[in-house]
C-alpha positions in Angstrom: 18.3 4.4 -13.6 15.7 7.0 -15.4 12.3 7.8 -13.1 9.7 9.5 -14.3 8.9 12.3 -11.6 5.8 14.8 -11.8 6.4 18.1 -12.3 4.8 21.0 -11.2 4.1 24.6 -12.7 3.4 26.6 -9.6 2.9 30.0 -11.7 -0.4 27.7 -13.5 -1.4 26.0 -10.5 -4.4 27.2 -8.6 -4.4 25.3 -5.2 -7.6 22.9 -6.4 -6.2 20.1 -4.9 -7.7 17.7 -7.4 -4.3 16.1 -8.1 -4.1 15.1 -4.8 -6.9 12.5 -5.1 -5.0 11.3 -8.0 -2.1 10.9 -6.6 -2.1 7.2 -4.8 1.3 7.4 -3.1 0.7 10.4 -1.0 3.8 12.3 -2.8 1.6 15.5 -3.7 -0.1 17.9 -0.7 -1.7 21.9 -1.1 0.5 24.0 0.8 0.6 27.9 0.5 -2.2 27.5 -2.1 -0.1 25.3 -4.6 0.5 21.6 -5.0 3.7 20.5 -3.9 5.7 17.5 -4.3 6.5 16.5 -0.9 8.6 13.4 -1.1 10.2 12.6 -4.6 11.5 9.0 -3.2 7.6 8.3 -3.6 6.7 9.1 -6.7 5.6 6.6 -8.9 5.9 8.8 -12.0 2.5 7.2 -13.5 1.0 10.4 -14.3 -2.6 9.8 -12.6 -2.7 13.6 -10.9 -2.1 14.8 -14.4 -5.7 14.0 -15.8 -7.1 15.6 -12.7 -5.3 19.4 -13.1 -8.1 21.4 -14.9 -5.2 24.6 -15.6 -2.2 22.0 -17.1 -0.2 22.7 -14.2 1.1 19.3 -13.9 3.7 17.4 -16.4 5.9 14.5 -16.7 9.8 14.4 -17.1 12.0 11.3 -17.6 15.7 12.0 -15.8 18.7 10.2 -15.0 17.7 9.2 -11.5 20.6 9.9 -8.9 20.6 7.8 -5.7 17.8 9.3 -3.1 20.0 11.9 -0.6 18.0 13.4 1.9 20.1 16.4 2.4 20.1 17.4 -1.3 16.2 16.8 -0.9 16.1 19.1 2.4 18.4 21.4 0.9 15.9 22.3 -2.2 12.9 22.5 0.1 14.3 25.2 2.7 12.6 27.8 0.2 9.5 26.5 0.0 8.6 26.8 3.6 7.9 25.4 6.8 5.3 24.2 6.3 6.1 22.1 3.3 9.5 20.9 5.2 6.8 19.5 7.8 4.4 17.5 5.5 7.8 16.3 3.9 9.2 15.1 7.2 5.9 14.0 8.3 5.7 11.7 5.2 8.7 9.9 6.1 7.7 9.4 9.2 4.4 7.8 7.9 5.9 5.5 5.8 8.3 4.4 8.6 11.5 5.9 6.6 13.4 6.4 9.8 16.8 6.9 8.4 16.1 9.8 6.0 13.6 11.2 8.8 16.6 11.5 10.8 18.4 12.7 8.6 16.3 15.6 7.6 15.9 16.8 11.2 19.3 16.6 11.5 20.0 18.7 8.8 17.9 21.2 10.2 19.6 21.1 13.4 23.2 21.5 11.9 22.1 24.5 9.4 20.3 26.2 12.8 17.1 26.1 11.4 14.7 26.5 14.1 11.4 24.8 13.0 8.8 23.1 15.5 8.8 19.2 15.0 6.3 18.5 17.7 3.6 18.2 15.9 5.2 15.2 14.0 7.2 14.1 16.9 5.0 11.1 18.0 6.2 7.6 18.3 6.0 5.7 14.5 2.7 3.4 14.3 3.5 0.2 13.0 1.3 -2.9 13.1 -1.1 -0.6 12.7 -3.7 -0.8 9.7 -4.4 3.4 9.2 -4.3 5.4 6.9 -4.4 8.9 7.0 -5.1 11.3 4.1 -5.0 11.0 0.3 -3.7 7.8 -1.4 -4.3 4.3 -1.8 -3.2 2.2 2.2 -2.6 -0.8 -0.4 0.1 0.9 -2.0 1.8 2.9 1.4 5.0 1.9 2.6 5.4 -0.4 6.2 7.5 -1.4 8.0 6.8 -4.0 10.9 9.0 -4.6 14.0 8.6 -8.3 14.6 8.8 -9.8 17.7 9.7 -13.7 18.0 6.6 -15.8 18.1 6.4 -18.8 19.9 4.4 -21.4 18.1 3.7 -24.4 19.7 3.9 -28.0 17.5 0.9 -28.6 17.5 -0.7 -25.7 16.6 -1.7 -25.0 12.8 -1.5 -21.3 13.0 1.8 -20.2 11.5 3.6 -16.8 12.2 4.1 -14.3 9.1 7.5 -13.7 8.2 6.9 -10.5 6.6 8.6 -7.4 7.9 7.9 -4.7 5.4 5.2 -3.1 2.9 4.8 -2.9 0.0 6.0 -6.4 -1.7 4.7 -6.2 -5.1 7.9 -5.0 -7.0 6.0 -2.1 -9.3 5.3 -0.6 -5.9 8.4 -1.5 -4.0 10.8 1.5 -3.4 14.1 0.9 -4.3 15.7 3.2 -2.0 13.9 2.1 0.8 15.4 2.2 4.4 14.6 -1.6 5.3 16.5 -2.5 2.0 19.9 -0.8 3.1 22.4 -3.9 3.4 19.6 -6.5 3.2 19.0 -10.1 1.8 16.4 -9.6 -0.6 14.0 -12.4 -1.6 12.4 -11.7 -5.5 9.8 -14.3 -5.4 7.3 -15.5 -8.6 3.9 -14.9 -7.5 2.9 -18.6 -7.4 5.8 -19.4 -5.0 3.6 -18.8 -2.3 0.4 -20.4 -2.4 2.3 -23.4 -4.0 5.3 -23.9 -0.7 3.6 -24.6 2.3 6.7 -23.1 4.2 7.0 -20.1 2.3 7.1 -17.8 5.0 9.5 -20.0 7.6 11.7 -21.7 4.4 12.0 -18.4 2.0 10.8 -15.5 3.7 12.6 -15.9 7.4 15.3 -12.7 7.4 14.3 -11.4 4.2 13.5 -8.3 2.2 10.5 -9.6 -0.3 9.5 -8.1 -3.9 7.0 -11.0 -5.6 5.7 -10.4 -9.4 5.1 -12.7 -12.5 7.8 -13.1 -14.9 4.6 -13.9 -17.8 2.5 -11.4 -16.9 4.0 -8.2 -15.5 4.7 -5.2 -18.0 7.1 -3.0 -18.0 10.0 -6.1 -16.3 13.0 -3.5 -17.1 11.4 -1.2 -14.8 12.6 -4.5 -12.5 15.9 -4.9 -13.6 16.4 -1.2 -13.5 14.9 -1.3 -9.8 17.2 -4.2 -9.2 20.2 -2.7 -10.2 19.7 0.6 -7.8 19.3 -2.2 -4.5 22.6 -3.9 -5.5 24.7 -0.8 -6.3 23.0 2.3 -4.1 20.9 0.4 -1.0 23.9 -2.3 -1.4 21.4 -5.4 -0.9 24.0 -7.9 0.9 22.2 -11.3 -1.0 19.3 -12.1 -3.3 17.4 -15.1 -3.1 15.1 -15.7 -6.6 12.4 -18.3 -6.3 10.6 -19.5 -9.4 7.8 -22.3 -9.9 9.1 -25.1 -12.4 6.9 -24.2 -15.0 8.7 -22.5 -18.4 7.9 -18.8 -18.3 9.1 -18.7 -14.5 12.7 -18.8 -15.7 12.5 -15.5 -17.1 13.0 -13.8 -13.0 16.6 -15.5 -13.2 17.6 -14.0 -16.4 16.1 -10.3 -14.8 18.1 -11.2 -11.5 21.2 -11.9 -13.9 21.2 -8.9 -16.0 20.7 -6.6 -13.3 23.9 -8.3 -11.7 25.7 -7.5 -14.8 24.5 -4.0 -15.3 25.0 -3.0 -11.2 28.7 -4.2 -11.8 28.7 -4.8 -8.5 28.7 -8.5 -7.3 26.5 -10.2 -4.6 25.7 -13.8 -4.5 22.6 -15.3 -6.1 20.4 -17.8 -5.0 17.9 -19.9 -7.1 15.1 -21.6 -5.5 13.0 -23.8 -7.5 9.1 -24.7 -6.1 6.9 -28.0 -7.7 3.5 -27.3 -8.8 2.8 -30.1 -6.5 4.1 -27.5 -3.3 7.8 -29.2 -3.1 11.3 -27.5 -3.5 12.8 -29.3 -6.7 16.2 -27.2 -6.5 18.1 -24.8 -4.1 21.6 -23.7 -5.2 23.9 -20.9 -5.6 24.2 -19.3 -9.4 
């Protein structure tokens, strides 16, 4: 998979920080005077700190992607400083990555590097609707511990099966922690205003990536995505569900190509919703 991934001239750069407005992930802090990438995995490689860098310190470079490691990541961020190591741990933290934030302190624990964590060590906030910081809190990564909700019969109010953020798949981390060995549900964006039991139907025990199969640009970026959940974050099933209408199909054929291309085989789902709100189809492909 190829990413495009900011990169950063630290000789030109002169600590403005105007690229950090720009940068709507949260991916790019001022440490020690210069900007620094401070998480890779959340990048979105769209360029928009570039426009903001008044010296040209900032460019763009397309490479071969290798899966996220942690270590490798700690590894080349030991010379940049402490507290650079901090704001990267700290991010993780913030977007509820548990499993590469514990990986990273432990990597500093086995290598003996003594660095204080306290000031990152609080208990991860989720439910919560903060945001801290540059960047855009529509676009940060969640995750949400769910507790079983009891609903009674009678009652209209329905509980939300939704366990992580982001959903839309252009801003939907591939690598993510909650995706590692999870049943992934790539719905069409109608799906769910048209089902009326979207969320206890579809979305019960699911990962969740929604986009438009007529609309969205850029739908390799999707199989290419797709692709790096089946072979690297080893997604255990994927569920696609598409309206009945024509242009929907195409989500199956980016499901199936990705399948081919990942080489490595998980079963397939197709889910089929009526315009009128009913399911027309539900089988294995």
């Amino acid at each position: 998979m190829k990413r495009t991934i900011i990169k950063i001239d630290e000789e030109k750069c002169n600590g403005c920080g105007l690229c950090v407005s720009g940068c709507h992930e949260g991916a790019l802090q001022i440490i020690d005077n210069k900007a620094r990438i401070i998480s890779d995995l959340f990048c979105d490689g769209l360029g928009a700190c570039i426009g903001d860098c008044p010296v040209g310190a900032i460019d763009l470079e397309e490479r071969e992607a290798e899966p996220y490691d942690e270590i490798k990541v700690m590894e080349r961020m030991i010379d940049k400083g402490e507290k650079t190591i901090l704001a990267h741990l700290k991010h993780l933290k913030d977007h509820n990555e548990t499993v590469f934030f514990n990986q990273g302190v432990n990597f500093l624990k086995e290598k003996n590097i003594n660095i204080n964590l306290s000031s990152i060590m609080e208990p991860i906030q989720t439910n919560k609707h903060h945001h801290e910081g540059g960047g855009c809190p529509g676009s940060r990564e969640m995750q949400f511990n769910k507790n079983p909700i009891s609903v009674p019969a009678s009652s209209s109010d329905q509980p939300s099966e939704l366990t992580q953020w982001p959903v839309q798949f252009h801003l939907l981390n591939p690598n993510a922690g909650y995706l590692a060995g999870a049943d992934l549900l790539l719905a069409a964006d109608c799906t769910a205003f048209s089902l009326g039991c979207f969320h206890s139907k579809l979305l019960k025990g699911k990962a969740l990536a929604i986009c438009c199969p007529k609309l969205d640009s850029n739908q390799e970026s999707y199989v290419d995505k797709l692709v790096v959940m089946i072979n690297d974050s080893k997604i255990n099933t994927l569920t696609v569900a598409i309206m009945e209408v024509p242009c929907c199909g195409g989500l199956l054929q980016l499901a199936k190509k990705a399948m081919i291309l990942a080489g490595r085989k998980i079963p397939i789902k197709l889910i089929v919703v009526g315009i009128q709100g009913e399911i027309l189809k539900e089988e294995w492909v």
